[in-house]
LUMVOBA-372725 format. One record per residue: y, x, z of N, C-alpha, C in turn. Coordinates in steps of 0.05 Angstrom, whole numbers, padded with zeros to 5 digits, always signed. Layout:
<recs>
YXZYXZYXZ/...
</recs>
This chain:
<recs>
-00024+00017+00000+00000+00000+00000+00025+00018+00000/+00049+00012-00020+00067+00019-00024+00096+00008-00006/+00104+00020+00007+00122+00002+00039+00152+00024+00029/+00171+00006+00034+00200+00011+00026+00203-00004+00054/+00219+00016+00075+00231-00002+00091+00255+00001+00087/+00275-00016+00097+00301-00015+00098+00318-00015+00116/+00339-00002+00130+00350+00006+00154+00353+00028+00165/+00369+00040+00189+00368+00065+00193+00373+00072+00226/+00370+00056+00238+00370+00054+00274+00338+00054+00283/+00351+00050+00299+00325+00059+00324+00300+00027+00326/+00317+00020+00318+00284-00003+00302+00267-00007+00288/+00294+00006+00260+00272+00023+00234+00260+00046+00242/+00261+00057+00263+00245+00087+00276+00222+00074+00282/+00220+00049+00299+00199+00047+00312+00174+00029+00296/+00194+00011+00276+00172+00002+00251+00164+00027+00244/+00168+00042+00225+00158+00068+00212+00145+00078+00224/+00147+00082+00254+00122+00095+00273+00109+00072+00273/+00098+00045+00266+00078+00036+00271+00064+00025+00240/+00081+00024+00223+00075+00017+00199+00054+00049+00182/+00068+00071+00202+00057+00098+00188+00029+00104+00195/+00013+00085+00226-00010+00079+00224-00029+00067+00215/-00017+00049+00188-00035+00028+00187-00056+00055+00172/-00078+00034+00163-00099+00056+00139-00102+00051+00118/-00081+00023+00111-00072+00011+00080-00051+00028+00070/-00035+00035+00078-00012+00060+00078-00024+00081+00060/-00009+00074+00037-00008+00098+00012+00017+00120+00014/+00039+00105+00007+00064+00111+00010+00085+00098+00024/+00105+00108+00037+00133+00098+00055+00157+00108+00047/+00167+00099+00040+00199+00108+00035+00216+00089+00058/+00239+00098+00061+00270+00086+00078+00290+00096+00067/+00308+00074+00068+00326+00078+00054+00352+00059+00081/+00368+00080+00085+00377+00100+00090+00363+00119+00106/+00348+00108+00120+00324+00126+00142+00344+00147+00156/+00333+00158+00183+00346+00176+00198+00329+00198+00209/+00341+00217+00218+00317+00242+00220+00291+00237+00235/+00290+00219+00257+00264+00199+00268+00254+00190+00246/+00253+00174+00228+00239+00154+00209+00231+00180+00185/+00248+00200+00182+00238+00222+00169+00210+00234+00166/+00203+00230+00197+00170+00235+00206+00155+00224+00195/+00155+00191+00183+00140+00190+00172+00141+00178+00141/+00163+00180+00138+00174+00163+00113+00192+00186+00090/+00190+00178+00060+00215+00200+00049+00239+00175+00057/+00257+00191+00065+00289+00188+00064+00297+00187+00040/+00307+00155+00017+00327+00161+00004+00365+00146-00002/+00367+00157-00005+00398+00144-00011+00396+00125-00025/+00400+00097-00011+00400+00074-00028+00424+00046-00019/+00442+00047-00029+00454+00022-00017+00443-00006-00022/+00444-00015-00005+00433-00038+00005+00444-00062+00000/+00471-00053-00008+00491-00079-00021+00488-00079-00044/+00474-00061-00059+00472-00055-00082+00439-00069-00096/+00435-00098-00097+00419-00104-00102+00394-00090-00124/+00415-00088-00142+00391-00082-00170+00381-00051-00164/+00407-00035-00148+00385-00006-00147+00355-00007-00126/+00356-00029-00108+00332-00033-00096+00320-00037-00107/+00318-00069-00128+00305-00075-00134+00295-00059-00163/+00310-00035-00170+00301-00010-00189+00288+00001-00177/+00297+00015-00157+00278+00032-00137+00247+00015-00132/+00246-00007-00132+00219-00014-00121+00207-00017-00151/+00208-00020-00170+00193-00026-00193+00192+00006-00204/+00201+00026-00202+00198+00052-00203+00174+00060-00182/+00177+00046-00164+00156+00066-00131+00123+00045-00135/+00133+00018-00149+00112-00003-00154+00103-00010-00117/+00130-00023-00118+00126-00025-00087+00117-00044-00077/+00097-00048-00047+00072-00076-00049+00096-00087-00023/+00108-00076-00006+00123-00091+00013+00148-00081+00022/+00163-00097+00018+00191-00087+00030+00201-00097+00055/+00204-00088+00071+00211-00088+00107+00238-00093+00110/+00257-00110+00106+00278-00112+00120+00286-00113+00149/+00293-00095+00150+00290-00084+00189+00324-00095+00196/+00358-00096+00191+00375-00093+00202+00380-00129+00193/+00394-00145+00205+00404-00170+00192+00426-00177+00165/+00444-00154+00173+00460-00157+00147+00455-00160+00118/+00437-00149+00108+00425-00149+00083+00415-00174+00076/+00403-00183+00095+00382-00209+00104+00404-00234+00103/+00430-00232+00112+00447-00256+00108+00465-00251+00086/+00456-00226+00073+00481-00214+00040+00457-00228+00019/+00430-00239+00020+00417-00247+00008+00399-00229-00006/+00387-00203+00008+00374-00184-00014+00340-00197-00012/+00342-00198+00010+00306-00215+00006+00304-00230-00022/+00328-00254-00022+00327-00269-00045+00327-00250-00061/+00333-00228-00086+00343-00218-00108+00315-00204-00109/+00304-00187-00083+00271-00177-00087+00249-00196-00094/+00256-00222-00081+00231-00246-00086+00239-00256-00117/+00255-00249-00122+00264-00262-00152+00247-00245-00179/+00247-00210-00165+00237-00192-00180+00205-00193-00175/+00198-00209-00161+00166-00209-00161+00157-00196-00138/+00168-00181-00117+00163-00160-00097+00153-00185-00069/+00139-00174-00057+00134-00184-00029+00147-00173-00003/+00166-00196+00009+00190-00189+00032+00179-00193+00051/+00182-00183+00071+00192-00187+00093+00211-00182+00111/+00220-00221+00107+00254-00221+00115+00253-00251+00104/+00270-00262+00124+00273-00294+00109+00302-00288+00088/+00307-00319+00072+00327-00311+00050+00355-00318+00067/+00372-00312+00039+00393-00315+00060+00400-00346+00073/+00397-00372+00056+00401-00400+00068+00384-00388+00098/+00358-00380+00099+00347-00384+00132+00355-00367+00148/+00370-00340+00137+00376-00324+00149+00403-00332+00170/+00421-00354+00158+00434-00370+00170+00440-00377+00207/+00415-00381+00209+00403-00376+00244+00419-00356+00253/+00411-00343+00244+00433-00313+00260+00462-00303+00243/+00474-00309+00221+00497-00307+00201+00514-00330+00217/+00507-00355+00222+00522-00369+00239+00516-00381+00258/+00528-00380+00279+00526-00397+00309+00534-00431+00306/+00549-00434+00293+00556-00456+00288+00531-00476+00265/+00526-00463+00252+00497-00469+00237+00476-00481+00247/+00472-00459+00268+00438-00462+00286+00449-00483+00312/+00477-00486+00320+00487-00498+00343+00472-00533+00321/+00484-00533+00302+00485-00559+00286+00451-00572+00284/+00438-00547+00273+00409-00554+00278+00398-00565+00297/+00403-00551+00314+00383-00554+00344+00394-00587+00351/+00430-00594+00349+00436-00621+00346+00420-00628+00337/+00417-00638+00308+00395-00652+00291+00374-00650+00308/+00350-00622+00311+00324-00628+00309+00319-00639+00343/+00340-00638+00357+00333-00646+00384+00324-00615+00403/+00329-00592+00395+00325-00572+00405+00334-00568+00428/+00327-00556+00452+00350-00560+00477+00357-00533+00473/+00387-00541+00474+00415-00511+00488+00433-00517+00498/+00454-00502+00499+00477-00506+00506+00489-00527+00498/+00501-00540+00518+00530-00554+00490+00547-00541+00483/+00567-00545+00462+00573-00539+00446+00600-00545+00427/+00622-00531+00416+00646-00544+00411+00648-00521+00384/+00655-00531+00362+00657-00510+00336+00685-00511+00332/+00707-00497+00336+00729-00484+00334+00735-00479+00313/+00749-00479+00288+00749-00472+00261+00783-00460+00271/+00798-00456+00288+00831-00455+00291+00826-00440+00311/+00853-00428+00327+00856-00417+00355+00858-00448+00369/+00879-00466+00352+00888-00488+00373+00869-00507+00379/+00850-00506+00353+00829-00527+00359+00808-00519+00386/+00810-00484+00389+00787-00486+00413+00801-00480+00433/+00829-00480+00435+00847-00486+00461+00842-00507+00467/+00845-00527+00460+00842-00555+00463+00808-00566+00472/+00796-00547+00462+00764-00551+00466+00750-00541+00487/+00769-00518+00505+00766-00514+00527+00759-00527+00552/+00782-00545+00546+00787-00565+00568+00761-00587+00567/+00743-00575+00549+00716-00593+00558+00702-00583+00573/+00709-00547+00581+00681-00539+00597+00694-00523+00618/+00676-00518+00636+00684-00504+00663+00675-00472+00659/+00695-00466+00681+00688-00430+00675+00652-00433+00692/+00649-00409+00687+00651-00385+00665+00657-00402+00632/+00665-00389+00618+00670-00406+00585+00657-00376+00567/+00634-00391+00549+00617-00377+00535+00632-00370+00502/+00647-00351+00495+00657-00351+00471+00647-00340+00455/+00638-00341+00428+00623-00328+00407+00637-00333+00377/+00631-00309+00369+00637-00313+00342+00622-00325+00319/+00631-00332+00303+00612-00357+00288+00586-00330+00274/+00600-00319+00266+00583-00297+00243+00576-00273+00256/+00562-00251+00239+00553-00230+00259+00570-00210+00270/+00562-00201+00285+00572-00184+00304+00569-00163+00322/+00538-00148+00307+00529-00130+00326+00527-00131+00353/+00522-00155+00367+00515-00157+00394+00536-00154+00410/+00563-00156+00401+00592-00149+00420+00606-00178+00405/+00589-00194+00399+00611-00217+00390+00614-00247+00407/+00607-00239+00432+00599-00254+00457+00616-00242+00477/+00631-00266+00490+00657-00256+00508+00642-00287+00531/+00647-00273+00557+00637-00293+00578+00661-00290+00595/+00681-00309+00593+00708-00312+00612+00705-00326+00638/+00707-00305+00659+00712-00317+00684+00732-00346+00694/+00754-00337+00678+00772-00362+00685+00789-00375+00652/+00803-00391+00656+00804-00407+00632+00828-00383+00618/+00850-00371+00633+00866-00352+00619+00846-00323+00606/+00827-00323+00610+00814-00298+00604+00796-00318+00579/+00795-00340+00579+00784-00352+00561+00794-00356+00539/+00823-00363+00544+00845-00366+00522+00855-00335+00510/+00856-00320+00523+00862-00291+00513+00843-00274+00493/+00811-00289+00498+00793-00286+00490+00792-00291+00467/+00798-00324+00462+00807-00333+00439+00825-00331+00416/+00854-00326+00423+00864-00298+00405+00846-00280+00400/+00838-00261+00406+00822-00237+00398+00801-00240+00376/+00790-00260+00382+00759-00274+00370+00763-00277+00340/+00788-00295+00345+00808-00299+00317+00810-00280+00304/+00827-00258+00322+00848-00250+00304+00822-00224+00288/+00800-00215+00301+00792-00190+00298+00758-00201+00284/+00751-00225+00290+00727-00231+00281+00726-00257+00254/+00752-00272+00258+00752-00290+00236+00752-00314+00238/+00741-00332+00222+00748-00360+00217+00729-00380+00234/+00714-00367+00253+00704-00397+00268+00695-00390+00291/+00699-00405+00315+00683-00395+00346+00672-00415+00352/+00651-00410+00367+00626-00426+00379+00644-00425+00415/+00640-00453+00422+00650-00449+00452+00630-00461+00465/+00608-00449+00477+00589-00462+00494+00593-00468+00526/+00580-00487+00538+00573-00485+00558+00555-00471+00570/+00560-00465+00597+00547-00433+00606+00527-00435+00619/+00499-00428+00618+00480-00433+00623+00470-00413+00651/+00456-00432+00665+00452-00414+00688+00423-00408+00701/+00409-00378+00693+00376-00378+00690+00374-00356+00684/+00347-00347+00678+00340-00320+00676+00341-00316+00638/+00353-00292+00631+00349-00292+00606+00318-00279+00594/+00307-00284+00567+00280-00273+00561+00274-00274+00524/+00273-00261+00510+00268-00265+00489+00239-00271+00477/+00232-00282+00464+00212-00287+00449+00210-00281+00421/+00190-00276+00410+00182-00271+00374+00166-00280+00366/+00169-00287+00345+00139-00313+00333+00147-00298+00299/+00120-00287+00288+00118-00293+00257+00115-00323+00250/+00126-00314+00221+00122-00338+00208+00122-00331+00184/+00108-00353+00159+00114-00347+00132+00123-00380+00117/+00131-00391+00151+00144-00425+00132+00117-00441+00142/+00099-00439+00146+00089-00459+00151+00072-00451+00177/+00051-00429+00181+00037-00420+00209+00062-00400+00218/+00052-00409+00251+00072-00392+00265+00058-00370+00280/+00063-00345+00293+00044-00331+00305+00060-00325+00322/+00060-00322+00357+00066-00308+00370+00069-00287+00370/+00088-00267+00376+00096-00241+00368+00102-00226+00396/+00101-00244+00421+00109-00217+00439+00132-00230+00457/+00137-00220+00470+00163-00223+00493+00176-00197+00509/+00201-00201+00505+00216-00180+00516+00235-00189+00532/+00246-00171+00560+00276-00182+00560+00296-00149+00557/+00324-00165+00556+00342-00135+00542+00363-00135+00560/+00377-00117+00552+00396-00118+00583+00415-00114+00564/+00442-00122+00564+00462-00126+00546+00487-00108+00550/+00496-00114+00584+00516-00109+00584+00514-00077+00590/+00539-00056+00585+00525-00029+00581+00529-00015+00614/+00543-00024+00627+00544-00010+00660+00509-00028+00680/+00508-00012+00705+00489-00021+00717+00505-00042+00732/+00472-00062+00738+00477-00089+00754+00487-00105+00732/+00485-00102+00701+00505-00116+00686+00530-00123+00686/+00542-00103+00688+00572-00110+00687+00583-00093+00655/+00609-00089+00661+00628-00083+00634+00625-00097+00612/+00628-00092+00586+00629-00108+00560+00599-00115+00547/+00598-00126+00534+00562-00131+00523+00571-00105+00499/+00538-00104+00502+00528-00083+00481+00516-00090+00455/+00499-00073+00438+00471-00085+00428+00445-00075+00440/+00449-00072+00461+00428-00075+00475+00431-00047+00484/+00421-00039+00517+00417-00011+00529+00383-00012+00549/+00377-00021+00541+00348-00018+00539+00330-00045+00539/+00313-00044+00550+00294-00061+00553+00265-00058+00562/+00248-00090+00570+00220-00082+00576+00202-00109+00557/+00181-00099+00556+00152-00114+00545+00130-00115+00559/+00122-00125+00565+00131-00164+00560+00143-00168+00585/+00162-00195+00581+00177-00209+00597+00161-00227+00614/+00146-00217+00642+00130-00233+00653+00140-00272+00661/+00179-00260+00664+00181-00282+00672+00176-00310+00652/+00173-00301+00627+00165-00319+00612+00139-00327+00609/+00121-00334+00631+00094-00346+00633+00075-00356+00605/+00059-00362+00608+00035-00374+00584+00038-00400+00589/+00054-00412+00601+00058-00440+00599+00089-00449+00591/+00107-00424+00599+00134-00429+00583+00132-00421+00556/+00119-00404+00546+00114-00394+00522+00103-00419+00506/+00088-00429+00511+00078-00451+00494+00098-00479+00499/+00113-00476+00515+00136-00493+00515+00161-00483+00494/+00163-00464+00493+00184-00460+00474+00177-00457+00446/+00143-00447+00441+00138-00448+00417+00140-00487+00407/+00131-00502+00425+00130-00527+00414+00153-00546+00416/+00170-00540+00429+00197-00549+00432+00218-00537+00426/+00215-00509+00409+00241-00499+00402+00236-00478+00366/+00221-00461+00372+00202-00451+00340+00195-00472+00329/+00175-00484+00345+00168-00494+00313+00186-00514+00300/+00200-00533+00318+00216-00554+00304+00244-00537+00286/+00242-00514+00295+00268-00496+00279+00252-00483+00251/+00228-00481+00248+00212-00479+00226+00214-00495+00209/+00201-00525+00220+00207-00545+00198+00228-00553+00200/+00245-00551+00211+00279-00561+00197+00291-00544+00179/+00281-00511+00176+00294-00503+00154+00269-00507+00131/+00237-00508+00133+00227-00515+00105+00241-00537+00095/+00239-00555+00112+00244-00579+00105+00279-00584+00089/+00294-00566+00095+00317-00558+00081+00322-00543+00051/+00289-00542+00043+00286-00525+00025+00283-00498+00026/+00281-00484+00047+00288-00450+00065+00259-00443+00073/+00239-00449+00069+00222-00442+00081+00225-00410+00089/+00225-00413+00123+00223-00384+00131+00200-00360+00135/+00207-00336+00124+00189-00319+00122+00197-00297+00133/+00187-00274+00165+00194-00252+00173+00187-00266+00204/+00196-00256+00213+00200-00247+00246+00226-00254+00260/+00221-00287+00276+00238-00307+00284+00248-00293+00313/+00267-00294+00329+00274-00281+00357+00292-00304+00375/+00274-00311+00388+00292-00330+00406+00299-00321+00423/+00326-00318+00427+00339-00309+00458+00341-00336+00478/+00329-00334+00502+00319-00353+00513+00335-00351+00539/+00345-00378+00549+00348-00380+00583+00336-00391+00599/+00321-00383+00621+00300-00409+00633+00313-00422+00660/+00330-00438+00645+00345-00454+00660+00316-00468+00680/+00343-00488+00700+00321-00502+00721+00321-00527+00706/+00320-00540+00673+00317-00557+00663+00294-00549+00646/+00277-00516+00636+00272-00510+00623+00284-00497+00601/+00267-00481+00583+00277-00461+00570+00296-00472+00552/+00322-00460+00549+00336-00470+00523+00339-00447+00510/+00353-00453+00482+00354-00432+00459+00382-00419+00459/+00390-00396+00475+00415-00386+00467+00425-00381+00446/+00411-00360+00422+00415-00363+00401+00383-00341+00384/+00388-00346+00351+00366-00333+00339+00376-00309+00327/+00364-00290+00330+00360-00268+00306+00342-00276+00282/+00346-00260+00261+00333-00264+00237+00308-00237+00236/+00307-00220+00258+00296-00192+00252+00290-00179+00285/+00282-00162+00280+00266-00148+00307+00290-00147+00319/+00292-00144+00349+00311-00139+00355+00315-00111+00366/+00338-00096+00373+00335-00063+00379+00352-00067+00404/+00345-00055+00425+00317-00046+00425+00293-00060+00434/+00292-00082+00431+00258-00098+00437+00237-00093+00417/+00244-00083+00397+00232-00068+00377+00214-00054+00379/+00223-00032+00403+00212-00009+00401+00197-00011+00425/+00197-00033+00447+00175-00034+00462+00156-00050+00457/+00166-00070+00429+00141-00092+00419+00117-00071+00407/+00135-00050+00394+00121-00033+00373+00100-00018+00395/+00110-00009+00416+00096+00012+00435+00070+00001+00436/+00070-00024+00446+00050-00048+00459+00026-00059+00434/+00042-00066+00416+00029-00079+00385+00003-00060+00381/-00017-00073+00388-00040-00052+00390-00057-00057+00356/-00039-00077+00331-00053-00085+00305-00044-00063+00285/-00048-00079+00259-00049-00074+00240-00015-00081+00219/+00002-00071+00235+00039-00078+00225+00032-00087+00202/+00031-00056+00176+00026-00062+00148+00013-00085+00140/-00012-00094+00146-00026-00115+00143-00018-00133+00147/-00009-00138+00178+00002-00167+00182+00032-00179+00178/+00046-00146+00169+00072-00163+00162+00068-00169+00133/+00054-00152+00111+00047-00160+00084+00028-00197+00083/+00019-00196+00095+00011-00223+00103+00029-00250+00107/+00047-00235+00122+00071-00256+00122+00090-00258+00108/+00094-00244+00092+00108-00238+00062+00099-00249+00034/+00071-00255+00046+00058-00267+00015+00046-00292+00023/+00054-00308+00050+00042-00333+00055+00013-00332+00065/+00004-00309+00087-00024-00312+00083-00029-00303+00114/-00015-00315+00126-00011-00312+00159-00042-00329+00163/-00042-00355+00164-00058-00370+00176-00084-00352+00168/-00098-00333+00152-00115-00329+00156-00113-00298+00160/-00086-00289+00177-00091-00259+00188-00097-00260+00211/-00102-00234+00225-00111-00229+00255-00080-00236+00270/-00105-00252+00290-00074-00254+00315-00059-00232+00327/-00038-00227+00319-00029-00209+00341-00039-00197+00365/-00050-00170+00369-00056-00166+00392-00041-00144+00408/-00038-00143+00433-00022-00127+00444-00030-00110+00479/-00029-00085+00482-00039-00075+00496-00028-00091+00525/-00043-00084+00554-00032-00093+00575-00016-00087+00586/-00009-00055+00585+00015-00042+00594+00035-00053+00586/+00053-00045+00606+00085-00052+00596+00096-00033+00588/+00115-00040+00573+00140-00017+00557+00161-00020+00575/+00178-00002+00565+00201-00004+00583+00218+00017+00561/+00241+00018+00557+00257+00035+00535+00288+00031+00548/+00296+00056+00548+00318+00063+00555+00342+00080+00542/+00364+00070+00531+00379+00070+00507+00411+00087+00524/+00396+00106+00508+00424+00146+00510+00438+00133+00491/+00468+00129+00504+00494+00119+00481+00515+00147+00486/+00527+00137+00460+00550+00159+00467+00571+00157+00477/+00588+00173+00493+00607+00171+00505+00632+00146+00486/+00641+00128+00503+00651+00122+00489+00649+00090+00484/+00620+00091+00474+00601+00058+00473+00610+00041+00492/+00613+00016+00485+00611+00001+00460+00639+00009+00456/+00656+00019+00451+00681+00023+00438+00670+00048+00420/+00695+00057+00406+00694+00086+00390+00676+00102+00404/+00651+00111+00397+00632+00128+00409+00649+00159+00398/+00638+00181+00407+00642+00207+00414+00618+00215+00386/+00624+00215+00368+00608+00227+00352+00607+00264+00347/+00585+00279+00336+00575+00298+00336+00565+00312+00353/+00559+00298+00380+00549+00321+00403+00516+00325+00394/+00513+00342+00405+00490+00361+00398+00471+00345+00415/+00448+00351+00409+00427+00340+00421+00395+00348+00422/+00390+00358+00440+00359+00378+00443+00341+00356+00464/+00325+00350+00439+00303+00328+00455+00288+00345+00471/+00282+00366+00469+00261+00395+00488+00236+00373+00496/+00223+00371+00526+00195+00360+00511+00197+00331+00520/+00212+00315+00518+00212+00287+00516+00191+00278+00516/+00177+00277+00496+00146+00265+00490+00126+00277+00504/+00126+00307+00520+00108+00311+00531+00084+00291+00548/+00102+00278+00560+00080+00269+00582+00074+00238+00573/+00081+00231+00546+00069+00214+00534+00088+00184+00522/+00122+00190+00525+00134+00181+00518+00140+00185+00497/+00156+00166+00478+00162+00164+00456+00191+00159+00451/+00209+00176+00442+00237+00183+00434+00247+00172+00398/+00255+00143+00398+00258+00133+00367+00296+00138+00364/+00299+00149+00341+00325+00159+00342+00337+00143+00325/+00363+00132+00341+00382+00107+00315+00409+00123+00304/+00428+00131+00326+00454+00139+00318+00451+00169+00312/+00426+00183+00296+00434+00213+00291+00432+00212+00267/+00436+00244+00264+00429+00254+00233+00433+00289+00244/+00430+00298+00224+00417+00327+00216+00449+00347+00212/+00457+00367+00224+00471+00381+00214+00455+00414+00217/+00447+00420+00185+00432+00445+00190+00406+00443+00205/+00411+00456+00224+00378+00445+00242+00382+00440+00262/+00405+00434+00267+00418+00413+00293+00417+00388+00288/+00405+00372+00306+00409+00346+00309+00434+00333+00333/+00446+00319+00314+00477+00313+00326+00468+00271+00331/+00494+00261+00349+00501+00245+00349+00509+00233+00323/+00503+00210+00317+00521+00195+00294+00528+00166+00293/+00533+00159+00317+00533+00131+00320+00539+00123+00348/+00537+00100+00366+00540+00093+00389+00509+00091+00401/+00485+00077+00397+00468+00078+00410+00457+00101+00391/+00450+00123+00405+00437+00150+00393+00407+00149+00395/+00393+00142+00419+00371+00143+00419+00355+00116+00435/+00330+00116+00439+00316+00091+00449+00292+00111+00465/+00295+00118+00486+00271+00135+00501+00250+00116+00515/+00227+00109+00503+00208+00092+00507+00173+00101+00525/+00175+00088+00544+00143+00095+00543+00126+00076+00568/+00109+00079+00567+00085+00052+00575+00070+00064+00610/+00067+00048+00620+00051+00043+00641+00051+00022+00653/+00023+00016+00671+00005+00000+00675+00024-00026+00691/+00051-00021+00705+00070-00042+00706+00101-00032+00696/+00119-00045+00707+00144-00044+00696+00152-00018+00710/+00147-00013+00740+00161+00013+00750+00153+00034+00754/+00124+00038+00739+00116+00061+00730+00116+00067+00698/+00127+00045+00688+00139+00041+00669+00171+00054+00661/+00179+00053+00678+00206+00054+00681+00212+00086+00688/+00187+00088+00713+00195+00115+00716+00190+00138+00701/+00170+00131+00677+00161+00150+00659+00188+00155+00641/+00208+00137+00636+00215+00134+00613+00242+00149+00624/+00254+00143+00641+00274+00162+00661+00268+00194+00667/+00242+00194+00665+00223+00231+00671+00240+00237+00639/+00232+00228+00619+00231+00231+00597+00259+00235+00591/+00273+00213+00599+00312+00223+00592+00315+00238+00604/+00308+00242+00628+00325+00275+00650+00314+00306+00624/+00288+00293+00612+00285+00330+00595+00301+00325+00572/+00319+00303+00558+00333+00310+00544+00366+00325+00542/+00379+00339+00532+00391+00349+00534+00420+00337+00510/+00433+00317+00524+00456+00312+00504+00479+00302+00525/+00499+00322+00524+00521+00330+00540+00538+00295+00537/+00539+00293+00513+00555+00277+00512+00547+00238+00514/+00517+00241+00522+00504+00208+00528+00508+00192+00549/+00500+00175+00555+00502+00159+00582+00480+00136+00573/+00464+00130+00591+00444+00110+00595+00451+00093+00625/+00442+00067+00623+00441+00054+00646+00418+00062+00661/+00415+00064+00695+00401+00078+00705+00379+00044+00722/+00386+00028+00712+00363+00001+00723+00358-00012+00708/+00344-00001+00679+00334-00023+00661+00308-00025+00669/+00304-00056+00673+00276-00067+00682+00272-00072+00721/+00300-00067+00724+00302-00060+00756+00295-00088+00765/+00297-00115+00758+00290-00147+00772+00273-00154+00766/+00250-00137+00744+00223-00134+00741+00205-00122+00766/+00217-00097+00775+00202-00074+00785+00213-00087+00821/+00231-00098+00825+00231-00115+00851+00214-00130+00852/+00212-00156+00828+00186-00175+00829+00163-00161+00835/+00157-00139+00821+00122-00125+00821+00130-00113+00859/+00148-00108+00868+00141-00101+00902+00142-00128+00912/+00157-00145+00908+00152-00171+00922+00125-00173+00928/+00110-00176+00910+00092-00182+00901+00072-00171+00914/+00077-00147+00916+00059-00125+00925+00060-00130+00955/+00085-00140+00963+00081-00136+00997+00066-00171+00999/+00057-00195+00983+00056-00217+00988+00022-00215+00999/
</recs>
């Protein structure tokens, strides 16, 4: 099998480390790829906005699957232009990609299909969601209609921090805000394949957003995470697949969209039950890289499966018992203007059995430098969350990058539960 993935962060690192196992695996290319995905893929220069050179590049490489790993592409419509050329995606098109391109979109759906979330107020003005304020109580949940790299979510303590909010949203993000009501519960993500008609469970994660410890300061795109999210039980899980996936499945076939790739519900388990905060269209980073750790199958296989409609008769997902845990080196700076080019000496990171997926670098000479805000994703597994946790912290202290910062309690209201527990 011939595999083109596409993307260049620390998600496309950790597909390519699991896609580079399958034993269907002929060839891998990435495009833009980064010195991590280098390991196991050629690196080439390909823009991505640039439909027809993909879809040149793949009829040149005679390519059997193409991996859309980042969302943007996915809501610019390239899935559509590859399925047009005959190629097998994975990635829904752009109408389904919608879910995550707009908040206002998926807010409208879940209306229709009876989905439970937030309520909800669609703002198309500054004055219209001044005025729309005055329907909800602080905290006041503000979002931007379109994407946003995981910083397009403002949670205002009081209604002037709400309104100030709202200028900004406007003036720097554009033409529409989502004003939710604020939900109050544990947050938890979920993943379910799909190819439009079978759905498959994919895993559970939760992510920690905001980039200081205890969650405070500005949201991020995420500063680490763990696998699986216990607090999401085998009995909430099958509550949200039947009360929130699947009815968001058939409301976009049934729209004509039938969806195809890897669905991501960001979940809150309110004391009413789980509601749907919002969807991604694609793995999320970094839940990615601890689904990948855990994913004990056959990637190549079963995402080519879901690309060509042929889920219902692939292997179920299976996934090791250990937990992941991944912890995300940003650069000075993050989430604002990061500190780009500091040097960076992984020395033996991986020794003791962790795994280091690299998003914000690249190569100067035979230095590996910073190139971005989240630089790295330091990942690795044991038998619960806080030996989990502690492997993956052993593993950042041997790296060497002057200029990073990581949060020091990702998975920390996990690793309390497992002592609760332990003293019960």
């Amino acid at each position: 099998m011939n595999i083109l993935l596409l993307g260049s962060g620390g998600r496309e690192h950790a597909l390519a480390w699991k896609l580079a196992q399958s034993p269907e695996l002929s060839a891998m290319w990435a495009a833009p790829g980064n010195p991590g995905i280098a390991d196991h893929a050629d690196c080439v220069a390909l823009d991505l906005r640039d439909h027809a050179a993909v879809t040149a590049f793949c009829h040149k490489h005679a390519i059997d699957l193409v991996v859309i790993g980042p969302e943007a592409p996915l809501v610019e419509g390239l899935a559509d232009s590859l399925r047009r050329a005959g190629f097998a995606v994975f990635g829904p098109s752009a109408a389904a990609a919608r879910l995550e391109g707009s908040k206002g979109f998926t807010k409208d759906l879940c209306a229709r299909a009876g989905i439970p979330t937030a309520a909800y107020v669609r703002a198309a003005s500054q004055a219209e969601g001044l005025a729309a304020l005055a329907r909800f109580q602080a905290p006041f949940v503000l979002k931007a209609d379109g994407l946003a790299a995981g910083k397009g979510v403002v949670i205002a303590e009081t209604l002037a921090e709400a309104e100030g909010a709202l200028g900004q949203l406007f003036a720097v993000r554009g033409a529409e805000v989502v004003i939710e009501e604020f939900l109050v519960g544990e947050e938890a993500s979920f993943f379910a394949l799909t190819d439009g008609e079978t759905i498959l469970p994919f895993g559970s994660a939760q992510d920690h957003k905001r980039v200081g410890d205890g969650d405070t300061g500005p949201n991020t795109g995420g500063m680490g995470a763990y696998s699986p999210a216990r607090v999401l039980t085998p009995e909430l899980e099958s509550q949200v697949l039947r009360e929130i996936v699947e009815p968001t499945v058939r409301a976009v076939a049934a729209a004509g969209s039938p969806y195809q790739g890897v669905l991501y519900a960001g979940l809150m388990l309110t004391a009413e039950g789980p509601k749907l905060i919002e969807y991604n269209v694609r793995f999320g980073d970094p839940e990615c890289q601890v689904l990948m750790t855990r994913f004990a199958g056959d990637l190549a296989a079963l995402l080519r499966a879901c690309a060509e409609g042929r889920l219902a008769s692939a292997e179920t997902p299976r996934f090791i018992e250990d937990t992941a845990v991944t912890v995300v080196l940003a650069a000075e700076g993050y989430p604002g203007p990061p500190r780009i080019g500091g040097p960076i000496d992984l020395g033996d990171a991986e020794a003791g059995g962790a795994k280091v997926f690299q998003a914000g670098t690249r190569r100067e000479g035979d230095a590996l430098v910073a190139s971005g805000g989240r630089v790295l994703a330091v990942t690795a597994l044991g038998p619960g969350v806080g030996e989990a946790q502690a492997a993956a912290y052993r593993a950042v202290e041997a790296i060497r990058f002057p200029d990073g910062f990581c949060r020091r309690d990702i998975g920390a209201r996990e690793v309390a539960r497992e002592r609760a527990r332990g003293r019960d």
